[in-house]
Structures are given as structure tokens and as C-alpha cells.
mmCIF file of the N, C-alpha and C atoms, coordinates in Angstrom:
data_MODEL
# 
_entry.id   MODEL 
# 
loop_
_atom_site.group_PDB 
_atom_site.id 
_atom_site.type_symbol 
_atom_site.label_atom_id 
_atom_site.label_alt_id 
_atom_site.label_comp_id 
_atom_site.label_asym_id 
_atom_site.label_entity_id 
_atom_site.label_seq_id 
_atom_site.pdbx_PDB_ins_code 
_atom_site.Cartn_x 
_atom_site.Cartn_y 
_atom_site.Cartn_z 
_atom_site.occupancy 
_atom_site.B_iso_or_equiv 
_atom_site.pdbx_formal_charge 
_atom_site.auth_seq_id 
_atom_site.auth_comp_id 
_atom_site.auth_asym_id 
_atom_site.auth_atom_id 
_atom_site.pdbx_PDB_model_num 
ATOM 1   N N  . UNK A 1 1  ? 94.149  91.176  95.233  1.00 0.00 ? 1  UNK A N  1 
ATOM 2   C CA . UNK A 1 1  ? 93.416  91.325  93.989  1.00 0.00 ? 1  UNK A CA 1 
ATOM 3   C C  . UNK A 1 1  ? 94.302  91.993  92.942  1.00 0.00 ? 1  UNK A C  1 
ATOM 4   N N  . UNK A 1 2  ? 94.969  91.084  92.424  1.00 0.00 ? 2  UNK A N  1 
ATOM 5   C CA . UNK A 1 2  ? 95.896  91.581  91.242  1.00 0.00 ? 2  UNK A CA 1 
ATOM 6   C C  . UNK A 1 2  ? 95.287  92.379  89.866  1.00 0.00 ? 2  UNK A C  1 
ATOM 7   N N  . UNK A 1 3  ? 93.916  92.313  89.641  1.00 0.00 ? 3  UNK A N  1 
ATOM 8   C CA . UNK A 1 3  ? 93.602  93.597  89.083  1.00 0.00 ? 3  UNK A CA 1 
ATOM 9   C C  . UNK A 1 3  ? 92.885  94.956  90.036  1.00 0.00 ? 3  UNK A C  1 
ATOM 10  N N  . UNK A 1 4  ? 92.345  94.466  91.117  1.00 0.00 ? 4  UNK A N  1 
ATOM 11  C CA . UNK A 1 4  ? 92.675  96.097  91.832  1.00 0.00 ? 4  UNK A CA 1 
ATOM 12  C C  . UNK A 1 4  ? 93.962  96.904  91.555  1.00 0.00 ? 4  UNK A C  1 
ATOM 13  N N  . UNK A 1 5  ? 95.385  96.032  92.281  1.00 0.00 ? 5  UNK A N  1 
ATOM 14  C CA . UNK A 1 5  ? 96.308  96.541  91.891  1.00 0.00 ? 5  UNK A CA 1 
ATOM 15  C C  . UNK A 1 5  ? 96.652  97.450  90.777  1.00 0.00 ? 5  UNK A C  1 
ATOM 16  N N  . UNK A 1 6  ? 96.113  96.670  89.680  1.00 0.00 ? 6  UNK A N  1 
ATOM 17  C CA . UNK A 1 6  ? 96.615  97.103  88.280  1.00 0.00 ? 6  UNK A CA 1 
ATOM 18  C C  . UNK A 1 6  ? 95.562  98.458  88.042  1.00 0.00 ? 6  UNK A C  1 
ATOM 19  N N  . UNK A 1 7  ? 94.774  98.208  88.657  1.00 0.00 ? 7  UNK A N  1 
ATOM 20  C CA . UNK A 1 7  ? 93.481  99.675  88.326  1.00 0.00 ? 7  UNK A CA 1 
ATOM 21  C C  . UNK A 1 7  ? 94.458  100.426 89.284  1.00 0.00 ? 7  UNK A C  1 
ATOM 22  N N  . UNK A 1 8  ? 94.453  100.813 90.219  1.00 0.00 ? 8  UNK A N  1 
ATOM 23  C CA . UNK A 1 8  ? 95.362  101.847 91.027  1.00 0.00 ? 8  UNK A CA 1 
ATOM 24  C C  . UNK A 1 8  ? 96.509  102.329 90.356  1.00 0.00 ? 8  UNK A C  1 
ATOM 25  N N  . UNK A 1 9  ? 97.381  101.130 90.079  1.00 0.00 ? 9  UNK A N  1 
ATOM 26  C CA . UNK A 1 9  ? 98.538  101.346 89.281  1.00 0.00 ? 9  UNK A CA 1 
ATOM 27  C C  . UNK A 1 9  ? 98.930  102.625 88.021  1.00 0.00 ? 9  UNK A C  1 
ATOM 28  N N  . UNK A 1 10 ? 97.633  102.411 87.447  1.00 0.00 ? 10 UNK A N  1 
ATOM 29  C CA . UNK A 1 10 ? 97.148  102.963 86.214  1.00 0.00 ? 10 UNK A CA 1 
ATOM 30  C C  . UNK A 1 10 ? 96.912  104.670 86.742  1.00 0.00 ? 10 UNK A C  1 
ATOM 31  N N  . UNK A 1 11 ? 96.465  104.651 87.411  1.00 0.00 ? 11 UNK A N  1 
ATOM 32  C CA . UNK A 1 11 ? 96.107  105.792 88.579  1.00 0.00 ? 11 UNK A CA 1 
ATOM 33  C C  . UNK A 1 11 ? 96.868  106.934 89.049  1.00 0.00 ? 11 UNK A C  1 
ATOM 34  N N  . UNK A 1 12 ? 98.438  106.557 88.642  1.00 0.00 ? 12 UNK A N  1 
ATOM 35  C CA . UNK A 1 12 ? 99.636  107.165 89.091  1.00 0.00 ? 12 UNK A CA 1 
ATOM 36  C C  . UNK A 1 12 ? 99.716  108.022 87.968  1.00 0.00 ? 12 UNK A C  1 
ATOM 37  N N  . UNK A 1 13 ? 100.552 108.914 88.878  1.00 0.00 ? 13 UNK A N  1 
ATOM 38  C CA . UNK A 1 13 ? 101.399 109.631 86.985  1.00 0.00 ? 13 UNK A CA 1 
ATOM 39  C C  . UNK A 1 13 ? 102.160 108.336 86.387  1.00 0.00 ? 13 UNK A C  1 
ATOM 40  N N  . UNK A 1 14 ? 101.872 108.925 84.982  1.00 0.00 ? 14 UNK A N  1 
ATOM 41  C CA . UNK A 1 14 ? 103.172 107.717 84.396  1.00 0.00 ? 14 UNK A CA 1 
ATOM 42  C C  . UNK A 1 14 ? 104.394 107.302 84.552  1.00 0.00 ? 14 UNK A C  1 
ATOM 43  N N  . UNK A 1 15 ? 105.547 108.410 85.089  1.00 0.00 ? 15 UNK A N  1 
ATOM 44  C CA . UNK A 1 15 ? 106.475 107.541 85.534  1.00 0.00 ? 15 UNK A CA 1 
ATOM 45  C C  . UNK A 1 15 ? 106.877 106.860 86.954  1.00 0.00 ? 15 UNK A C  1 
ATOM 46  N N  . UNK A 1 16 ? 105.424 107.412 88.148  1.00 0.00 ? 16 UNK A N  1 
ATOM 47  C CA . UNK A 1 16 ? 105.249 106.553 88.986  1.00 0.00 ? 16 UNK A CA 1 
ATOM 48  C C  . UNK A 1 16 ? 104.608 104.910 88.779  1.00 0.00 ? 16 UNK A C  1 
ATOM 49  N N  . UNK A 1 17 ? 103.907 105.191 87.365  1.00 0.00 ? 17 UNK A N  1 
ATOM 50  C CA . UNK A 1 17 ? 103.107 103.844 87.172  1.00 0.00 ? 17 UNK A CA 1 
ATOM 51  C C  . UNK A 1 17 ? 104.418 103.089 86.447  1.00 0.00 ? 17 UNK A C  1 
ATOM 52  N N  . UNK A 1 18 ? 105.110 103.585 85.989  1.00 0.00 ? 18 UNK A N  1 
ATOM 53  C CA . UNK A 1 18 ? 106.004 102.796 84.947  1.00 0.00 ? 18 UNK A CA 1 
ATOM 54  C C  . UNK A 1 18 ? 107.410 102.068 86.392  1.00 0.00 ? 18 UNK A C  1 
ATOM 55  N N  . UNK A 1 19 ? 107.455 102.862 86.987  1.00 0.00 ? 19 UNK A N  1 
ATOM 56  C CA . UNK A 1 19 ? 108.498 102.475 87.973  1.00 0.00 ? 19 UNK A CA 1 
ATOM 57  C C  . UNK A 1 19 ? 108.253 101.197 88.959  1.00 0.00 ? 19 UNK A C  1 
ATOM 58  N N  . UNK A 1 20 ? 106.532 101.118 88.940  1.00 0.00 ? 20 UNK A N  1 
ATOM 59  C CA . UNK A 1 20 ? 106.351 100.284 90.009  1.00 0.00 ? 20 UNK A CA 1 
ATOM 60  C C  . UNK A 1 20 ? 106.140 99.261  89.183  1.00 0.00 ? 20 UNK A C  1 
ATOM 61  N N  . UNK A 1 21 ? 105.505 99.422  87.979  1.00 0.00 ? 21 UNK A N  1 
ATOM 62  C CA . UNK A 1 21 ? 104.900 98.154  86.961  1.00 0.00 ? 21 UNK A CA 1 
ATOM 63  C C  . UNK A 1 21 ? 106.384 97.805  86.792  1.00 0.00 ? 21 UNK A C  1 
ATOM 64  N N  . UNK A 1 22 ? 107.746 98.353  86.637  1.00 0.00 ? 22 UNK A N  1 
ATOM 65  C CA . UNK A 1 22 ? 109.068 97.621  86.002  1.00 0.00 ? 22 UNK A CA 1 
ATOM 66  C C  . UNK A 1 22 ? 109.325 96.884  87.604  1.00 0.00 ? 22 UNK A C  1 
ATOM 67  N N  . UNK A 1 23 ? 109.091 97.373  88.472  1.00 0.00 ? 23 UNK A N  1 
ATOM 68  C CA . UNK A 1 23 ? 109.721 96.570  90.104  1.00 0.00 ? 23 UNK A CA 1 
ATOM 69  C C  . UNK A 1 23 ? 108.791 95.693  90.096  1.00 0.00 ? 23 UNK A C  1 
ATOM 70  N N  . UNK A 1 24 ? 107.355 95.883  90.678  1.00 0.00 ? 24 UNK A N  1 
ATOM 71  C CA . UNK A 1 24 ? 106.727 94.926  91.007  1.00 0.00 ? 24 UNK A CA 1 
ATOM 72  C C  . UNK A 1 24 ? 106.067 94.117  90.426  1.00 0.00 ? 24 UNK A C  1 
ATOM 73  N N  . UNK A 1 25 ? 105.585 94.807  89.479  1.00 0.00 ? 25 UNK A N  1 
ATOM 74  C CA . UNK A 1 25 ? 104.906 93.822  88.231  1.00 0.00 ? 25 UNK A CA 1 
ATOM 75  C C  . UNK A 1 25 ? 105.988 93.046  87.545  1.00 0.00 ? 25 UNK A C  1 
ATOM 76  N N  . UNK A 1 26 ? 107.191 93.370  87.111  1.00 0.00 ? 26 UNK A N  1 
ATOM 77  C CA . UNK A 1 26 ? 107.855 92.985  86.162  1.00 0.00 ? 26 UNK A CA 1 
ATOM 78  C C  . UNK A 1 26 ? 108.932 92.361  87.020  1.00 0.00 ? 26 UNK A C  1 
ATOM 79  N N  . UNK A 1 27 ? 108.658 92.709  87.917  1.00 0.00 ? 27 UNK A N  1 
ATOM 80  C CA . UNK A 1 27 ? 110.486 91.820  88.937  1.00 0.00 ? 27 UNK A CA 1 
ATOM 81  C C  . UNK A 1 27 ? 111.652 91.887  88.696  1.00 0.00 ? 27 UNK A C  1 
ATOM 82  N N  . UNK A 1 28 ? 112.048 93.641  87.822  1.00 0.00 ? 28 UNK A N  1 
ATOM 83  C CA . UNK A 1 28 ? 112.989 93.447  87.424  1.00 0.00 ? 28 UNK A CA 1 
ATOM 84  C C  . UNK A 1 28 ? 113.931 94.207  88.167  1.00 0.00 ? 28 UNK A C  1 
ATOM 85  N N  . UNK A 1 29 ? 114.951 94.111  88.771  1.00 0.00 ? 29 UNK A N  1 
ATOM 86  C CA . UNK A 1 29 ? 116.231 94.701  89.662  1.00 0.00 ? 29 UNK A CA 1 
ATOM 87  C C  . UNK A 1 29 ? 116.151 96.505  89.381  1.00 0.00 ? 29 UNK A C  1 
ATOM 88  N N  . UNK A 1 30 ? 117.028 97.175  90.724  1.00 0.00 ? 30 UNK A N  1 
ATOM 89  C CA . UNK A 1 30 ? 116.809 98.667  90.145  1.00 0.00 ? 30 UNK A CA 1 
ATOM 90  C C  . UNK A 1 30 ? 117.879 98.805  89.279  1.00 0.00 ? 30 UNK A C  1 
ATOM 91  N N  . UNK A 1 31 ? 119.303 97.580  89.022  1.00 0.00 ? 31 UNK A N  1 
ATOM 92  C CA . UNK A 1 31 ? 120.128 98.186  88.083  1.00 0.00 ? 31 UNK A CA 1 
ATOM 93  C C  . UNK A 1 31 ? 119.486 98.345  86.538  1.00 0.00 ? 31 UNK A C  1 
ATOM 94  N N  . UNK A 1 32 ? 118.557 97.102  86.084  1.00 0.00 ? 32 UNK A N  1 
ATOM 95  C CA . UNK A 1 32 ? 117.971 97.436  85.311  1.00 0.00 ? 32 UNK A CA 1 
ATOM 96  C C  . UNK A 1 32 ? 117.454 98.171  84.689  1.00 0.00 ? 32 UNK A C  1 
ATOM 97  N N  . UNK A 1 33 ? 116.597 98.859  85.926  1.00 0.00 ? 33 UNK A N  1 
ATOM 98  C CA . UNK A 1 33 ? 115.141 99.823  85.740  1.00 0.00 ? 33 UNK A CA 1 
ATOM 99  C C  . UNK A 1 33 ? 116.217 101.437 85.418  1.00 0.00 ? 33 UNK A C  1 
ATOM 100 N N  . UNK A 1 34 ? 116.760 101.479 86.185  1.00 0.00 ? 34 UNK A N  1 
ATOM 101 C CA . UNK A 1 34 ? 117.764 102.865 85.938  1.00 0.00 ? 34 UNK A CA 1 
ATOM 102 C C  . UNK A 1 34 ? 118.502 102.693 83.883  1.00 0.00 ? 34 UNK A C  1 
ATOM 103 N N  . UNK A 1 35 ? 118.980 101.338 83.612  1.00 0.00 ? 35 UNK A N  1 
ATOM 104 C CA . UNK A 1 35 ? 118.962 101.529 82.324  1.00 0.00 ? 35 UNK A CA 1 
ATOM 105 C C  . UNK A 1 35 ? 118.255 101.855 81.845  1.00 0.00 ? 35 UNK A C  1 
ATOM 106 N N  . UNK A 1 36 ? 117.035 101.062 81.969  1.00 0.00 ? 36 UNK A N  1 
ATOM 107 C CA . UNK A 1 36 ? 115.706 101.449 80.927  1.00 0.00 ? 36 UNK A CA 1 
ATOM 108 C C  . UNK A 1 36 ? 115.132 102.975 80.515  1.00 0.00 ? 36 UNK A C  1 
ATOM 109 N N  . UNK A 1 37 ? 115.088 103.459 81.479  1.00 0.00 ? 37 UNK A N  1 
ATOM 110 C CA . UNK A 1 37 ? 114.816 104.598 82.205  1.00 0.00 ? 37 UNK A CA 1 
ATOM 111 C C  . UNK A 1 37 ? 115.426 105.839 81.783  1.00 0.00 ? 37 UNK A C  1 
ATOM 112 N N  . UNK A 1 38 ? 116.838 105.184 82.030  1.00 0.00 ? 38 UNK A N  1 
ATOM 113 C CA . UNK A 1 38 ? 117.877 106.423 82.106  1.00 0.00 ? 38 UNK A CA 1 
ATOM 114 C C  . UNK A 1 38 ? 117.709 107.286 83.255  1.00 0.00 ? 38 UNK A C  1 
ATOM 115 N N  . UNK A 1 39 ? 118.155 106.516 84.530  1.00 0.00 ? 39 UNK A N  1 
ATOM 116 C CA . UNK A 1 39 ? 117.858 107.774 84.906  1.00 0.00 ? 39 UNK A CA 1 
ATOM 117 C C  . UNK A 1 39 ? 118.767 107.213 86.271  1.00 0.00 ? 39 UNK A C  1 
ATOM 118 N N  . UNK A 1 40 ? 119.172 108.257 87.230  1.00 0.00 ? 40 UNK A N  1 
ATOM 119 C CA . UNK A 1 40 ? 119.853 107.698 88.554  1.00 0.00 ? 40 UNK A CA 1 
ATOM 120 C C  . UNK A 1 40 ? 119.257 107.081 89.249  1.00 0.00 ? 40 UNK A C  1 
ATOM 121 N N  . UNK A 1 41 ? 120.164 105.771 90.416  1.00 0.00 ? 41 UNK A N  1 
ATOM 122 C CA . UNK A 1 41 ? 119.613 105.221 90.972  1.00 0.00 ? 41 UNK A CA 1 
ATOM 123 C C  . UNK A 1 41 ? 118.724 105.824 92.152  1.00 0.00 ? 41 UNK A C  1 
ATOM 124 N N  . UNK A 1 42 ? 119.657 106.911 92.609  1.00 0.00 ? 42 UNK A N  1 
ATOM 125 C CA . UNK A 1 42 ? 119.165 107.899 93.280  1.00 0.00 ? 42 UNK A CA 1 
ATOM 126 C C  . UNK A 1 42 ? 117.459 108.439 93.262  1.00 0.00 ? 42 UNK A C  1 
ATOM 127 N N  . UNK A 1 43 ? 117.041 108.825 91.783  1.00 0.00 ? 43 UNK A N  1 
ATOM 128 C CA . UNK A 1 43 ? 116.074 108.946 91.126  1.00 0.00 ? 43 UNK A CA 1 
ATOM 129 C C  . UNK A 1 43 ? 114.995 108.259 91.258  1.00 0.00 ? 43 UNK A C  1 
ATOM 130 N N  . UNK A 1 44 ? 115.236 107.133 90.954  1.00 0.00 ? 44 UNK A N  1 
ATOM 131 C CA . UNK A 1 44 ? 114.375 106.179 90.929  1.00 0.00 ? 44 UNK A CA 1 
ATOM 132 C C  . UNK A 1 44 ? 114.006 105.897 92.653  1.00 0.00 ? 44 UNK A C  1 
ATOM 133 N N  . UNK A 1 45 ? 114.894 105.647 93.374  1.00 0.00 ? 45 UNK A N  1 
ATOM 134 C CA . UNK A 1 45 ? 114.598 105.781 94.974  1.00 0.00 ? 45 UNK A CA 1 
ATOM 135 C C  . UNK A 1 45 ? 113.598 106.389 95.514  1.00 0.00 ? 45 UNK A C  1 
ATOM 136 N N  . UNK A 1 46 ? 113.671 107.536 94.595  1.00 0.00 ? 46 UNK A N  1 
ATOM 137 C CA . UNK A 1 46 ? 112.871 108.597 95.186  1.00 0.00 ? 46 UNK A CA 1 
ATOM 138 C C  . UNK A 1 46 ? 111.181 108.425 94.522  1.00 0.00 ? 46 UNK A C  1 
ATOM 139 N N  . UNK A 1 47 ? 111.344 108.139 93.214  1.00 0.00 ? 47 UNK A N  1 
ATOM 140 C CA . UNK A 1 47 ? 109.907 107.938 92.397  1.00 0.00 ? 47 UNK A CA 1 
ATOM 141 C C  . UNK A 1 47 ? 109.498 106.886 93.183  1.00 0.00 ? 47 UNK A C  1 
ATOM 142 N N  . UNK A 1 48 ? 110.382 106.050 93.399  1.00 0.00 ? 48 UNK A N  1 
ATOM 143 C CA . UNK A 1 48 ? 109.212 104.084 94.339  1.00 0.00 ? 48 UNK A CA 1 
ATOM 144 C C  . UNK A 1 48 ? 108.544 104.573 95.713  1.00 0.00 ? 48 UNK A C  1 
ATOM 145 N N  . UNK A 1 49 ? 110.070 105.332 96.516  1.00 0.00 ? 49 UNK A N  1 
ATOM 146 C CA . UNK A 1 49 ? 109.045 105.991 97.685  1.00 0.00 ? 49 UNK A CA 1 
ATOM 147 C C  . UNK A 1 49 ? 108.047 106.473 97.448  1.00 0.00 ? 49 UNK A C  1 
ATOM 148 N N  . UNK A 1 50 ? 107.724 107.836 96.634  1.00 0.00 ? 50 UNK A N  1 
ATOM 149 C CA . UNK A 1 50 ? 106.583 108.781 96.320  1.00 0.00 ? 50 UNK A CA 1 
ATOM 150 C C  . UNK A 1 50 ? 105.626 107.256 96.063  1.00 0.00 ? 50 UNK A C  1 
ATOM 151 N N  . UNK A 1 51 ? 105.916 106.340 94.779  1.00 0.00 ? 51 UNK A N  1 
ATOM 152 C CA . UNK A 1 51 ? 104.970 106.031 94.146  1.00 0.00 ? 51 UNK A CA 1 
ATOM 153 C C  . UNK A 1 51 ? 104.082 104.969 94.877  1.00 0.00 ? 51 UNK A C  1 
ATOM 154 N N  . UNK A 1 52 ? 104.962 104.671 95.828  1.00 0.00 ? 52 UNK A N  1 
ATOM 155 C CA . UNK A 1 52 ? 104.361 103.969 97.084  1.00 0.00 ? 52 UNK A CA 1 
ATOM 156 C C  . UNK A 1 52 ? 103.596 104.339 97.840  1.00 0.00 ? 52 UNK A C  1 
ATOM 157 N N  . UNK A 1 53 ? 103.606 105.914 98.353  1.00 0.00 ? 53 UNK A N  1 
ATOM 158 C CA . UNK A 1 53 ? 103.354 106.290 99.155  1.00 0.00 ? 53 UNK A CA 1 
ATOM 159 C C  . UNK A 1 53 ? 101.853 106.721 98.065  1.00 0.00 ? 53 UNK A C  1 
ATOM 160 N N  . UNK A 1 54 ? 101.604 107.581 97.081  1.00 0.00 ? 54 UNK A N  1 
ATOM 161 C CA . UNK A 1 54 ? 100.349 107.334 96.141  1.00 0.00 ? 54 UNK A CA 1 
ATOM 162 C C  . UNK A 1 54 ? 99.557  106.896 96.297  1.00 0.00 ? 54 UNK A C  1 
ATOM 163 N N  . UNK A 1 55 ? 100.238 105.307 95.919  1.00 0.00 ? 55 UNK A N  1 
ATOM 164 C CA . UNK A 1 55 ? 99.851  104.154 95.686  1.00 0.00 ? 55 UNK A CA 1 
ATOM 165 C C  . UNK A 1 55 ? 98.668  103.811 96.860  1.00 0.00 ? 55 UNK A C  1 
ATOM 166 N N  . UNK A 1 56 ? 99.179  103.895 98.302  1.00 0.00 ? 56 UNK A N  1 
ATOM 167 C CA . UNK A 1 56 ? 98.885  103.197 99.153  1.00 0.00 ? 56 UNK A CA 1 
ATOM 168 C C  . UNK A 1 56 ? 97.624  103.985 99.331  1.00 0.00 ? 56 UNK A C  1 
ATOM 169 N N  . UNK A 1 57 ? 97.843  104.976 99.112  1.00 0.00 ? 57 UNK A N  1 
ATOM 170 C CA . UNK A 1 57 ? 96.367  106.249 99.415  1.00 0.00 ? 57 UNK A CA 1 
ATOM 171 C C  . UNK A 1 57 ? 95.616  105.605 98.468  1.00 0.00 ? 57 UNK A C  1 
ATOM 172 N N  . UNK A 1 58 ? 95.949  105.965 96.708  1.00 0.00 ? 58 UNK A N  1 
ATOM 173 C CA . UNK A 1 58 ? 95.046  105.302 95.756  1.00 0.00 ? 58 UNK A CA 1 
ATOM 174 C C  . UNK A 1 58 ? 94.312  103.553 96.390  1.00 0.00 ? 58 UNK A C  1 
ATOM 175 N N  . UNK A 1 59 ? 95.090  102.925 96.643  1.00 0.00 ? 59 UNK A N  1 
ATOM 176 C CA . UNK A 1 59 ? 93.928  101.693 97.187  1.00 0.00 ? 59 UNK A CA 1 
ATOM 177 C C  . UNK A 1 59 ? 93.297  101.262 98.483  1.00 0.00 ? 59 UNK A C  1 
ATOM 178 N N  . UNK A 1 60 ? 93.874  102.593 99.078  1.00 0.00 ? 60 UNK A N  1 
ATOM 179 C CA . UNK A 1 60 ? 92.958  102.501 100.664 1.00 0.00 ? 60 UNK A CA 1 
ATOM 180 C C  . UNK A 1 60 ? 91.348  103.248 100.439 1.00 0.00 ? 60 UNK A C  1 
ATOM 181 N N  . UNK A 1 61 ? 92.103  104.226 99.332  1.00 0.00 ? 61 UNK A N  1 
ATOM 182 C CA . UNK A 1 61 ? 90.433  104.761 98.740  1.00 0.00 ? 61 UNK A CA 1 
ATOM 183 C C  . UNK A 1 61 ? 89.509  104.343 98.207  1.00 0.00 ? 61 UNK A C  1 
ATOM 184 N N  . UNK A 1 62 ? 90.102  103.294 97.100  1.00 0.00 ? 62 UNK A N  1 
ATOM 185 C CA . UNK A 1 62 ? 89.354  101.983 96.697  1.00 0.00 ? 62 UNK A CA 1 
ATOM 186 C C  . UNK A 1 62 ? 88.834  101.309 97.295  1.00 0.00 ? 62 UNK A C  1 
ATOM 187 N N  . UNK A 1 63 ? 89.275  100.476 98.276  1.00 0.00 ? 63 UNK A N  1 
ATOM 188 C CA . UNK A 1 63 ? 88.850  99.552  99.458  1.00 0.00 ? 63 UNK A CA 1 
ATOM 189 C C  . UNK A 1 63 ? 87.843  100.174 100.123 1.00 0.00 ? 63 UNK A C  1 
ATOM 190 N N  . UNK A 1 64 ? 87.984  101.469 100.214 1.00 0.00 ? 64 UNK A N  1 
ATOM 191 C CA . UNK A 1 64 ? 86.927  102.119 101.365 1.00 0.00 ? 64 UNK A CA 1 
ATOM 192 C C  . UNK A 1 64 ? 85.489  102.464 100.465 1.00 0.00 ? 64 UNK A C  1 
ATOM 193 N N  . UNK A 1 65 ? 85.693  102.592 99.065  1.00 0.00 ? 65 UNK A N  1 
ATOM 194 C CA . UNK A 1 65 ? 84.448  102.991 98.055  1.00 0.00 ? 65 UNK A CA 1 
ATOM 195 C C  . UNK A 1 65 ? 83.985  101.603 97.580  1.00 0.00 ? 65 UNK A C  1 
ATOM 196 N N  . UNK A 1 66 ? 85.086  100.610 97.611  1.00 0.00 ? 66 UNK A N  1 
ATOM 197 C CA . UNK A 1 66 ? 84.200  99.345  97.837  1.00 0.00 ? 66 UNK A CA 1 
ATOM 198 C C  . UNK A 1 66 ? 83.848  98.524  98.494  1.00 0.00 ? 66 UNK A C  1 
ATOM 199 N N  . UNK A 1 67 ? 83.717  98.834  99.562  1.00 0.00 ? 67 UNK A N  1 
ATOM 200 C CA . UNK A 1 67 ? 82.905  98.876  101.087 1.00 0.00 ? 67 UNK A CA 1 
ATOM 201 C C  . UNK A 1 67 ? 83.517  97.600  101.814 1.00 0.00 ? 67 UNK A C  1 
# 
């Protein structure tokens, strides 16, 4: 459900929401996303893990409140 997704998404802090909307939503490479960004690749490694890991809580909670 590609707008569940996007409701969760929204859900994050912003530069967890912005990191995953530039990877997964947007399909765009991490050399990219580190330009955009400014920021190390290193960095960003670390925000997709966290924002993943969020993430996955934010829509298991969903799923479970919508029965």
C-alpha cells in the first residue's frame, strides 16, 4: 500500500523522512543523496539504518491499529 507507506514515511523526523523518500521513493543512488544532502556517506548509512529501523515499528503499528 504505497500510501500507507507514504503516511508512515511522513511520520519520521525529517531527515529520516527525507533520506528514505530520496532512496526509496525517488531511486536515487547514495552518491547522489550525500550531494544533495551534504553530508557523509558514512552519515547517511547510519540515518537509512535508524530510519528503517523507525520505519518498520511506525507500520507494524499501523497494520496492527488497522486490524
Amino acid at each position: 500500500e504505497p500510501e500507507l507507506i507514504r503516511a508512515c514515511v511522513a511520520k519520521l523526523p525529517p531527515h529520516y523522512a527525507t533520506v528514505i523518500t530520496l532512496y526509496c521513493l525517488d531511486e536515487l543512488p547514495y552518491e547522489e543523496i550525500v550531494q544533495i544532502l551534504r553530508i557523509s556517506k558514512g552519515t547517511l548509512k547510519t540515518w537509512m539504518h535508524r530510519a528503517r529501523n523507525e520505519l518498520r515499528g511506525i507500520v507494524e503499528k499501523e497494520l496492527n491499529v488497522r486490524g
